[in-house]
C-alpha positions as CSV (number, residue, x, y, z in Angstrom):
1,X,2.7,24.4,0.4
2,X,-0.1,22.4,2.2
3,X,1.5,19.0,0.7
4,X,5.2,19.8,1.6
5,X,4.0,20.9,5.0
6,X,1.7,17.5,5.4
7,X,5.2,15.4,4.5
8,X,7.6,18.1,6.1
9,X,6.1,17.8,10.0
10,X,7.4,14.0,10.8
11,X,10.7,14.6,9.1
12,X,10.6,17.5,11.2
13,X,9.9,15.1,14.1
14,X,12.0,13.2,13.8
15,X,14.7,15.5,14.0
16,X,13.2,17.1,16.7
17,X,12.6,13.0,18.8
18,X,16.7,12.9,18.3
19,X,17.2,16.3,20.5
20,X,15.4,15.4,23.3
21,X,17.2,13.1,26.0
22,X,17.0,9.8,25.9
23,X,15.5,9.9,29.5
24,X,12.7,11.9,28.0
25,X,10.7,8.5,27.2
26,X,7.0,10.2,27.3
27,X,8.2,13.3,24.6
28,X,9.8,10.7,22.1
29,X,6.2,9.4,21.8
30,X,4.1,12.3,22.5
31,X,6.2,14.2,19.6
32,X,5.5,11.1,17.2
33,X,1.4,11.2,18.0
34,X,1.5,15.0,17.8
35,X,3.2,14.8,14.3
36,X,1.8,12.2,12.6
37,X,-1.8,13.4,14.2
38,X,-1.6,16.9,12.5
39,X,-0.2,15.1,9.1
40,X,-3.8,13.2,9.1
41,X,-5.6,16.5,9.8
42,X,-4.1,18.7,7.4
43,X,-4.7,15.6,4.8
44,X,-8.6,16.4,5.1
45,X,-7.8,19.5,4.1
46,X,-6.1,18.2,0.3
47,X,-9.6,16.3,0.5
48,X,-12.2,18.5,0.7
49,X,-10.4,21.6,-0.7
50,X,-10.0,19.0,-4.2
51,X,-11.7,20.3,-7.4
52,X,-13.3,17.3,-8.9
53,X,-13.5,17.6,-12.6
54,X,-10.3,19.7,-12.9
55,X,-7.7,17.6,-14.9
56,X,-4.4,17.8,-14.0
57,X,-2.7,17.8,-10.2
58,X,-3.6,19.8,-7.8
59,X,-1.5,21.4,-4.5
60,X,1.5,21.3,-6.4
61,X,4.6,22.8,-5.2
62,X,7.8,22.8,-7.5
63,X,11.0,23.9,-6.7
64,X,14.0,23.5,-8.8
65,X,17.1,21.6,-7.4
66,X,19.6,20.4,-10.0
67,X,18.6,22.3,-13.1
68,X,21.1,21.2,-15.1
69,X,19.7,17.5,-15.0
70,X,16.1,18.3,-14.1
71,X,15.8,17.7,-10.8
72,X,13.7,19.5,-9.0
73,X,11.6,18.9,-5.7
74,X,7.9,18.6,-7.2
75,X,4.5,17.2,-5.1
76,X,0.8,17.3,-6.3
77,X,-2.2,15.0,-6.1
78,X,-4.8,14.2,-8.2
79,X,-7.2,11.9,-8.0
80,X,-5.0,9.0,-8.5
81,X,-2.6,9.7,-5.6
82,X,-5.3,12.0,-3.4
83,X,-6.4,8.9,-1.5
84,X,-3.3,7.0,-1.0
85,X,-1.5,10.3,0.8
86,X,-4.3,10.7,2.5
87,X,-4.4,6.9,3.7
88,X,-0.4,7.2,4.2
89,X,-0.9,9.9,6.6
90,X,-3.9,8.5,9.1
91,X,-2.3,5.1,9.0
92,X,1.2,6.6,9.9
93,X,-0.8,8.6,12.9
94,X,-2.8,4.7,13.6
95,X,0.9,3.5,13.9
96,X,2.4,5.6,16.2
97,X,-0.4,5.3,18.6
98,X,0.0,1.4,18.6
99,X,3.4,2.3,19.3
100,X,3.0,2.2,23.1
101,X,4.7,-1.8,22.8
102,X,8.1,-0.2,22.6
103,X,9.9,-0.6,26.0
104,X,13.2,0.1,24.7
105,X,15.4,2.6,22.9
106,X,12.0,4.8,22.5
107,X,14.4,8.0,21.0
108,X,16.0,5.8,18.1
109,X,12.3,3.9,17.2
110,X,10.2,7.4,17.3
111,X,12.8,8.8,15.2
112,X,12.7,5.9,12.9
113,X,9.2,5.5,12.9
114,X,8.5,9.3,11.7
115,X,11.4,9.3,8.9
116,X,8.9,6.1,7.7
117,X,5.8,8.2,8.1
118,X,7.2,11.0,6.1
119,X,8.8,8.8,3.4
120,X,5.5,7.0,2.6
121,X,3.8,10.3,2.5
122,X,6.4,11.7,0.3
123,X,6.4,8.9,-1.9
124,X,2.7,9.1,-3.3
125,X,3.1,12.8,-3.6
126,X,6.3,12.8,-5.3
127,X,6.0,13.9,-9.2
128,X,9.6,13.6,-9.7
129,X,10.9,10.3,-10.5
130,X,14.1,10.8,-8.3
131,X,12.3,11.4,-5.3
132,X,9.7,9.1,-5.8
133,X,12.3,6.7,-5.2
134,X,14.5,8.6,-3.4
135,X,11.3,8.6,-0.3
136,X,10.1,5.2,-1.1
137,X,13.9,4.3,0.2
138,X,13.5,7.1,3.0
139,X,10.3,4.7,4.6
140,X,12.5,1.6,3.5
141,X,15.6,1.8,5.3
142,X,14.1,2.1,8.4
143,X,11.9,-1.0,8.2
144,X,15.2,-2.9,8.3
145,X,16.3,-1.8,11.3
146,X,13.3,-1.7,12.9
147,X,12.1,-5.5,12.6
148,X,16.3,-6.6,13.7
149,X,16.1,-4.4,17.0
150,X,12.4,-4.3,17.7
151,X,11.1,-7.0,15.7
152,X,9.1,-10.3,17.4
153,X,10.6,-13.8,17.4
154,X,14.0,-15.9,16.9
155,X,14.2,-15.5,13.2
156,X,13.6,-11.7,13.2
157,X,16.6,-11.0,12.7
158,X,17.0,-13.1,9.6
159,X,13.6,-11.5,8.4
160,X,15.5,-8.1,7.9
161,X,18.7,-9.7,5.9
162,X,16.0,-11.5,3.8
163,X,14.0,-8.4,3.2
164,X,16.8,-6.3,2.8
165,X,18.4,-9.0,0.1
166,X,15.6,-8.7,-1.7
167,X,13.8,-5.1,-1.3
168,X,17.2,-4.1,-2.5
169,X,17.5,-5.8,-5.5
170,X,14.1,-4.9,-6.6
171,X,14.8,-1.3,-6.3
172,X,18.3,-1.2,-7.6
173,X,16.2,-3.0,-10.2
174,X,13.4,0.1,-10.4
175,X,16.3,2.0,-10.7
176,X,17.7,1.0,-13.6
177,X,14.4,1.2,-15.2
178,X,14.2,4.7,-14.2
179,X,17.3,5.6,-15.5
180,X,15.8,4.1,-18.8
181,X,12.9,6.5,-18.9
182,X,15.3,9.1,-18.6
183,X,17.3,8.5,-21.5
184,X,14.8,7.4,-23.4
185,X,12.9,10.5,-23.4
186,X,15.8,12.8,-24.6
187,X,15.4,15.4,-22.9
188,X,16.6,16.3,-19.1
189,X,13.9,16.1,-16.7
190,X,12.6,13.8,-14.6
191,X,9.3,15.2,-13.7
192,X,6.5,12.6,-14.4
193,X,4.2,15.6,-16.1
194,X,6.9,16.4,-18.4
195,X,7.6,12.7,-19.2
196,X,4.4,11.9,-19.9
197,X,3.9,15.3,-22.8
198,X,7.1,14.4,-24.0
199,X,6.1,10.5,-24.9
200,X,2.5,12.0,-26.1
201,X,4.5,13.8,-28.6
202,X,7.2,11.7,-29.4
203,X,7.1,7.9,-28.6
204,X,9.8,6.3,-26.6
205,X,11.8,4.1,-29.3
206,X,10.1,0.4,-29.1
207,X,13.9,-1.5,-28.7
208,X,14.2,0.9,-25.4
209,X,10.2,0.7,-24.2
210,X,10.9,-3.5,-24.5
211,X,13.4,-3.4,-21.8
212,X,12.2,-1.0,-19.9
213,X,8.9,-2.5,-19.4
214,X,10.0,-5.6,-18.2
215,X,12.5,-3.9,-15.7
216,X,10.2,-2.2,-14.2
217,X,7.8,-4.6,-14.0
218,X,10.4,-7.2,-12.3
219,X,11.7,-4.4,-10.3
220,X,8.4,-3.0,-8.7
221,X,7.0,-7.1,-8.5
222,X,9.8,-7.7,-6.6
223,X,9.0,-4.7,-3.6
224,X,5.2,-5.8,-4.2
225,X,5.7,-9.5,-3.6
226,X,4.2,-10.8,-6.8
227,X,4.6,-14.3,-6.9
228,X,7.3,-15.9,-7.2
229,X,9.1,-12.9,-5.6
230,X,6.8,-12.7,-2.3
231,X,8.7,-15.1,0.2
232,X,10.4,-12.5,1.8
233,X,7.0,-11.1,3.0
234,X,5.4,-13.3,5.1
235,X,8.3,-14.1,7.8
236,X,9.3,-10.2,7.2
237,X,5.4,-9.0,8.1
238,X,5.3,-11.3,10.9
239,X,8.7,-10.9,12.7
240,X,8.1,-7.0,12.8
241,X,6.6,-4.7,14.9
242,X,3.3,-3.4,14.9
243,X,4.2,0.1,13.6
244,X,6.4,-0.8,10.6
245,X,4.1,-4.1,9.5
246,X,1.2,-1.5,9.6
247,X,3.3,1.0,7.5
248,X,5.0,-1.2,5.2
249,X,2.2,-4.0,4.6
250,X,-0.3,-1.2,4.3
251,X,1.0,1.5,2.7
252,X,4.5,1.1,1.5
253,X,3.8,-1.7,-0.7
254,X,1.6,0.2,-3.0
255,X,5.1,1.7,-4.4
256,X,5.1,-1.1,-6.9
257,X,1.7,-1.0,-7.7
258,X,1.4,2.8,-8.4
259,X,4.6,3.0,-10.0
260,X,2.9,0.7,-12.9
261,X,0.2,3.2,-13.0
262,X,2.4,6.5,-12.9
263,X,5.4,5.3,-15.1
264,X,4.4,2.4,-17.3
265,X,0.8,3.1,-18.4
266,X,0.7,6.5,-19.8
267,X,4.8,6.2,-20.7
268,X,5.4,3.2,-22.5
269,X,1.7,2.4,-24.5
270,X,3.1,0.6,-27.4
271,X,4.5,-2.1,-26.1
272,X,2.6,-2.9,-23.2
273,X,-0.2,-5.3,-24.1
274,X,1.8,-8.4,-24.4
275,X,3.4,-7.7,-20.8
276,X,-0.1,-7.0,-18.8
277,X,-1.2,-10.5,-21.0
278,X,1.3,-12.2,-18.6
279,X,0.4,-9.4,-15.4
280,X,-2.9,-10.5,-15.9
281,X,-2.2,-14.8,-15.2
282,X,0.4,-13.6,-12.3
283,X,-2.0,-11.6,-11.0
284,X,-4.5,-14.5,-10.6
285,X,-1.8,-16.8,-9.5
286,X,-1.2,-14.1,-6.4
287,X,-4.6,-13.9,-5.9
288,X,-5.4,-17.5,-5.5
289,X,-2.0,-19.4,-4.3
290,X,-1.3,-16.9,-1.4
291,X,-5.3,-17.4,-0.8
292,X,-4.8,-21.1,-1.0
293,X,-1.4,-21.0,1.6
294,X,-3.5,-18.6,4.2
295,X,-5.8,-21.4,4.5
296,X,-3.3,-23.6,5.7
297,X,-1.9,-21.0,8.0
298,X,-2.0,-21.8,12.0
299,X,0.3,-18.3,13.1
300,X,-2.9,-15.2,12.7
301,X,0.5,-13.2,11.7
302,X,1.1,-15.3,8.8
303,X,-2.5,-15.6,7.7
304,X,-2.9,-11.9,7.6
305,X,0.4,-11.4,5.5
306,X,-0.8,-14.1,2.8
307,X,-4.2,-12.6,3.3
308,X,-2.1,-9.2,2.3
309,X,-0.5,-11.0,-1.0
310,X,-3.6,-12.4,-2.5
311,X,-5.3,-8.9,-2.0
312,X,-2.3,-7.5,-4.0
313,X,-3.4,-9.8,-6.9
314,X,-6.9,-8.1,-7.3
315,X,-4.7,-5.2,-7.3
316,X,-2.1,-5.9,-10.1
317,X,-5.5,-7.3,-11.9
318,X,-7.2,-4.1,-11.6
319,X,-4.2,-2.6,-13.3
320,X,-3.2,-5.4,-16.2
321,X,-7.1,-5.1,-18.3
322,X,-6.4,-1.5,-18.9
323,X,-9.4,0.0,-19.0
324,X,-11.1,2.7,-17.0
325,X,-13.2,0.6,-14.4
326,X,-10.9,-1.9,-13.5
327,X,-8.1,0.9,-13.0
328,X,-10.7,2.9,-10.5
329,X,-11.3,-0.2,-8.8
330,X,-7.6,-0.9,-8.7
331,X,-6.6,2.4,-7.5
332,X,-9.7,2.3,-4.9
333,X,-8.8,-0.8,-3.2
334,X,-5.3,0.4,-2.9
335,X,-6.4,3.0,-0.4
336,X,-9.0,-0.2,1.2
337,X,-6.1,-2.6,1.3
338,X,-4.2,0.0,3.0
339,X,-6.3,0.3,5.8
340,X,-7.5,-3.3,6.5
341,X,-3.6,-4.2,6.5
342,X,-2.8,-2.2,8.5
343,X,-6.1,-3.3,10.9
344,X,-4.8,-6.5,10.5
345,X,-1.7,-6.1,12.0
346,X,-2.4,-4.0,14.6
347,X,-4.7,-6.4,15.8
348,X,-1.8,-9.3,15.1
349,X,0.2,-7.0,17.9
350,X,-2.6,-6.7,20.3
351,X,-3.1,-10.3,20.3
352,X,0.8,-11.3,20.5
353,X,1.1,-8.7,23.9
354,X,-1.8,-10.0,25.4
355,X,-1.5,-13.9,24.6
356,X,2.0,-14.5,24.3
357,X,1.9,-15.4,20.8
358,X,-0.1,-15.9,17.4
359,X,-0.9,-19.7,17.3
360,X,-4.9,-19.4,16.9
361,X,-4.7,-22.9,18.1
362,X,-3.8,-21.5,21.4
363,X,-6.7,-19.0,21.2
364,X,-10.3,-19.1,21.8
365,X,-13.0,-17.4,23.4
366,X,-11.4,-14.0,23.4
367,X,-14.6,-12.4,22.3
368,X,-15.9,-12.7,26.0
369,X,-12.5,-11.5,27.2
370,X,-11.9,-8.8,24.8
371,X,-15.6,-7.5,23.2
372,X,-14.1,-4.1,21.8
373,X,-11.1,-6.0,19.8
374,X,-13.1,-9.0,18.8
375,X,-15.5,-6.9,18.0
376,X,-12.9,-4.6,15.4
377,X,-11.6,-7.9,14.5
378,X,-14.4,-10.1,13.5
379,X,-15.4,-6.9,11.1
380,X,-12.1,-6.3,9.3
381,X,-12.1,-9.4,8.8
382,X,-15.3,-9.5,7.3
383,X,-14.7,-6.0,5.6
384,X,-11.3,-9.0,4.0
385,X,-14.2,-11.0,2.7
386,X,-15.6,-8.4,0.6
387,X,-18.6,-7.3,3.2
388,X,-20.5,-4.9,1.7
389,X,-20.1,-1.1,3.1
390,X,-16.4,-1.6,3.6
391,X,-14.3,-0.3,0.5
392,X,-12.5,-4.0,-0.1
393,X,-15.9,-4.5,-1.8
394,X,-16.3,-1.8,-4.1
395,X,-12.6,-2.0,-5.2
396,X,-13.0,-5.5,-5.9
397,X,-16.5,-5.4,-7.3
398,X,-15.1,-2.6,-9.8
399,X,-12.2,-4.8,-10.8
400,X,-14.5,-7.7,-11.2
401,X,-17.0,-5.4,-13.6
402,X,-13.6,-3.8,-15.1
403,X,-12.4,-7.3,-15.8
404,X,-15.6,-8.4,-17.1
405,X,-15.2,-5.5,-19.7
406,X,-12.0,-6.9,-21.1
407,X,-10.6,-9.9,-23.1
408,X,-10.4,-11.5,-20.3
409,X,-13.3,-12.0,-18.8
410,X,-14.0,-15.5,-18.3
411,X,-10.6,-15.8,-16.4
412,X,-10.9,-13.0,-14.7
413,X,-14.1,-13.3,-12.8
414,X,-13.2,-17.1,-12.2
415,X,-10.5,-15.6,-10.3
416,X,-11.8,-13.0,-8.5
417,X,-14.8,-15.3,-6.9
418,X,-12.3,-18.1,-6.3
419,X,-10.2,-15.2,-4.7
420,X,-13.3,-14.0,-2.5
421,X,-14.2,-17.8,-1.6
422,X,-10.8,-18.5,-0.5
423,X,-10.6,-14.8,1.7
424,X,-13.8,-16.2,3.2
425,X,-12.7,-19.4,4.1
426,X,-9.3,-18.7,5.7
427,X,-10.9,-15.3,7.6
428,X,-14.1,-17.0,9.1
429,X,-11.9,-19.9,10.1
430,X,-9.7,-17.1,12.0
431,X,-12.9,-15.2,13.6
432,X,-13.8,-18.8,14.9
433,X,-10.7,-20.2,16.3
434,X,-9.5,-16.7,18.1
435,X,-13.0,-15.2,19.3
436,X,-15.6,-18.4,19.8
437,X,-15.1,-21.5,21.7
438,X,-13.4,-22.0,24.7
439,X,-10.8,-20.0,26.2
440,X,-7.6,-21.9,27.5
441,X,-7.2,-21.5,31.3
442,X,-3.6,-19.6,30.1
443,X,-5.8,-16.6,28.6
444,X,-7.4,-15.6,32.0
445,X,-5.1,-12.5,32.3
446,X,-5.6,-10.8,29.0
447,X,-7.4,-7.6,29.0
448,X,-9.7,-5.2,26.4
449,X,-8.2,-2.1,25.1
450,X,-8.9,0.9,27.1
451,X,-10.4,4.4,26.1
452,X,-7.1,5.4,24.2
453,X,-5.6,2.8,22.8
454,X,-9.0,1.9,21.0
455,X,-8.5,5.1,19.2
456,X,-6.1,3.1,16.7
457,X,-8.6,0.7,15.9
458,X,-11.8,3.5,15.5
459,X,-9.9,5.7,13.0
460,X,-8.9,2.7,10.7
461,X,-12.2,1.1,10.6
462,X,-13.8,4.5,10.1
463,X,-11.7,5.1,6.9
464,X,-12.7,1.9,5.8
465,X,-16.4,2.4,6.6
466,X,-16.3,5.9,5.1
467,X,-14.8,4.9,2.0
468,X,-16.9,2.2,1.8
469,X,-20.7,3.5,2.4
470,X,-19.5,6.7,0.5
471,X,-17.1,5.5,-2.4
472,X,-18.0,9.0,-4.4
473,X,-15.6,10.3,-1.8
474,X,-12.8,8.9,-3.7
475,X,-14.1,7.8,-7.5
476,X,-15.8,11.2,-8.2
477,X,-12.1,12.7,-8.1
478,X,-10.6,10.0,-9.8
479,X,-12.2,10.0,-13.4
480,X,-10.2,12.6,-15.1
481,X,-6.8,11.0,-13.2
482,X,-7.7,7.4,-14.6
483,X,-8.5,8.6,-18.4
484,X,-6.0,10.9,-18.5
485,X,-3.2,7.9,-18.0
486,X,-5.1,5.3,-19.7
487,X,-6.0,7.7,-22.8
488,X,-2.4,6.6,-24.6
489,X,-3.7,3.1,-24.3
490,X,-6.7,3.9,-25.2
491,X,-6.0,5.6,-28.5
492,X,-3.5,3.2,-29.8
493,X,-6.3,0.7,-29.4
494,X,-8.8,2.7,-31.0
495,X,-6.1,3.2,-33.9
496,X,-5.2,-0.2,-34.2
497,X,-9.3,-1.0,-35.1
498,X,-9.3,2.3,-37.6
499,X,-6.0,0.0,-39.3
500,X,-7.4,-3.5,-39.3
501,X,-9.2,-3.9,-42.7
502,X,-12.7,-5.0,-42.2
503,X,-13.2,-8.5,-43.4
């Protein structure tokens, strides 16, 4: 019950935010922090209270819904979800403490925000394939209508029809591919447990497993922003709030990503080498283009959401070599990417309430003016460089050694030092144009962050510290997860070398 309570208390909320009068302004936000606060807590508990070296999920709750089609309301972690819930959960509480920017129409946003805090919680914890999408569209639906009321700029507006053009093509797209799994297993569940010992048994037939491979790959691309599906991001990441960039850019956008792990991995094994052949080139064409366009960036807002695109490429490589490191490393920056993004654009809000805007052109000196944020600032963006004793660093240094493992080496770690060498360039160009120099005469009015709304800043950078200086935290629970959905990979290939006559 500890997982359905963890998910349960900002739906809970949120109901609760839409009872109390709209006069109420100081509840509606008080009942967000309260909720999304004890969330985090109670995720230490799924922590510490995991058994490392017990295969299989852990926490679980299951209780049947539609029998008759095997639906049933089912949540566990192991060691592959463990850290993204918990992640989900302290960056939902970072976001509704950044929240305070809201001057207007405080009972509909508070209610929105926690229906997106307890989606993206429900999502990673989900087991059944319905309500894994069904809360990954919980989170969604309120991103829309958060960056068109809330949102920043002239062209917010149009940021939300783009994103919602394109988010929902890519999940009625999932869907599809969902329903694929469904019928191609034969039997009436959609549980990912049962799934999984039911294509162990009895393979998927390969006519089904080569279209839904590809669906769900274009599908879950498509939410991702794999190129060339990722324009909607940038304008959509930089129009919105801080709350929902922090939720969705940081958290929400791992949907694709672990979907790939959850449903195509350990499902579909005999046909998947040729598709993570091309996952593999995409993903160093994310890693390096977006890389290459954040150097040209002048908006900090845009830089970071690039930044957040050619992260995603390490990512999808970590995922496409299919083998045990690289997968860890994958999974592990996940949780890293989650926190720095959604640093990153709290930060992008603290800057665009105190200066106006995000034009680093128009910045400078704000180190002086604003020590405690240029202080978090200059070291996430240094943790987005791959600084040692932040976890960006051993997720990407485990993808690199992962890669290295593989066929692809060569290209591979060509890729992920270009990738690191264009992070650094486009996030020490930032630290220097927005925190040294001169400030313009316009920025003699902005201020530091006071005593609580540094608290924001302090919990994210301490899950990126902690995860970093102590990655055992998170990769000592995650070895039976990661061989347990790469081991039908893994034993096709080892007999596909018993087949091959020697020479």
């Amino acid at each position: 019950m500890l997982l359905t309570t963890i998910l349960l208390i900002p739906l809970l909320g949120a109901l609760l935010v839409l009872t109390i009068p709209a006069n109420f302004r100081v509840l509606h936000r008080g009942v967000a922090i309260f909720a999304t606060g004890l969330s985090a807590i109670l995720s230490l508990f799924l922590l510490f209270g995991f058994q490392t070296g017990v295969e299989g999920y852990q926490f679980v709750h299951k209780v049947a819904w539609v029998p008759s089609i095997g639906l049933n309301y089912h949540v566990g972690v192991d060691g592959i979800n463990l850290g993204l819930v918990i992640m989900a959960a302290w960056v939902s509480f970072a976001a509704a403490l950044v929240s305070y920017e809201i001057k207007k129409q405080d009972k509909l946003y508070y209610s929105l925000l926690l229906l997106m805090c307890g989606g993206v919680i429900g999502t990673f914890a989900s087991l059944d394939i319905i309500f894994f999408y069904a809360m990954h569209e919980l989170a969604l639906i309120p991103t829309f209508i958060m960056i068109g009321v809330w949102g920043r700029g002239e062209k917010r507006v149009y940021a939300a029809f783009q994103m919602a053009i394109y988010l929902s093509i890519g999940a009625m797209i999932v869907l599809a591919g969902l329903i694929c799994l469904y019928a191609g297993a034969g039997a009436k569940t959609f549980d990912m447990q049962e799934l999984a010992a039911i294509c162990a048994a009895e393979p998927m037939s390969l006519p089904l497993q080569k279209w839904a491979i590809p669906t769900l790959l274009l599908g879950f691309g498509i939410l991702v922003g794999l190129v060339p599906f990722h324009t909607w991001a940038p304008l959509t990441y930089s129009s919105a709030p801080s709350a929902p960039a922090m939720i969705h850019a940081g958290v929400l956008k791992k949907f694709g990503l672990y979907g790939i792990i959850r449903l195509i991995l350990p499902l579909m094994p005999q046909e998947l080498h040729p598709w993570m052949e091309i996952l593999v080139v995409m993903a160093l064409v994310n890693a390096i283009y977006c890389g290459f366009i954040a150097i040209r960036q002048k908006c900090f807002a845009m830089m970071c959401s690039y930044s957040s695109l050619s992260h995603v490429g390490f990512i999808f490589l970590g995922i496409a070599v299919l083998n045990n490191l690289a997968l860890t490393g994958a999974v592990f920056l996940m949780v890293a990417h989650g926190f720095l993004a959604a640093l990153l654009f709290a930060l992008n809000g603290w800057l665009h309430q105190q200066t106006g805007g995000t034009a680093m052109a128009n910045m400078g000196g704000l180190m002086q003016k604003m020590p405690f944020i240029g202080f978090i600032m200059s070291a996430t963006l240094l943790a987005g460089c791959g600084l040692p004793f932040f976890g960006n660093f051993v997720g990407e240094f485990l993808i690199l050694f992962g890669a290295w493992q593989s066929a692809w080496h060569w290209p591979a770690a060509l890729g992920v030092f270009t990738g690191l060498i264009i992070s650094a360039v486009y996030m020490l160009r930032a630290i220097r144009q927005v925190l040294h120099g001169q400030s313009p005469a316009e920025l003699s009015g902005v201020v530091d962050a006071n005593a609580w709304r540094k608290l924001p800043y302090v919990l994210l950078i301490a899950g990126l510290l902690a995860i970093g200086t102590w990655p055992m935290l998170l990769t000592g629970k995650m070895k039976e997860a990661v061989s347990q959905t790469l081991e039908p990979v893994n034993s096709l290939t080892v007999q596909d070398q018993i087949n091959t006559p020697s020479e």
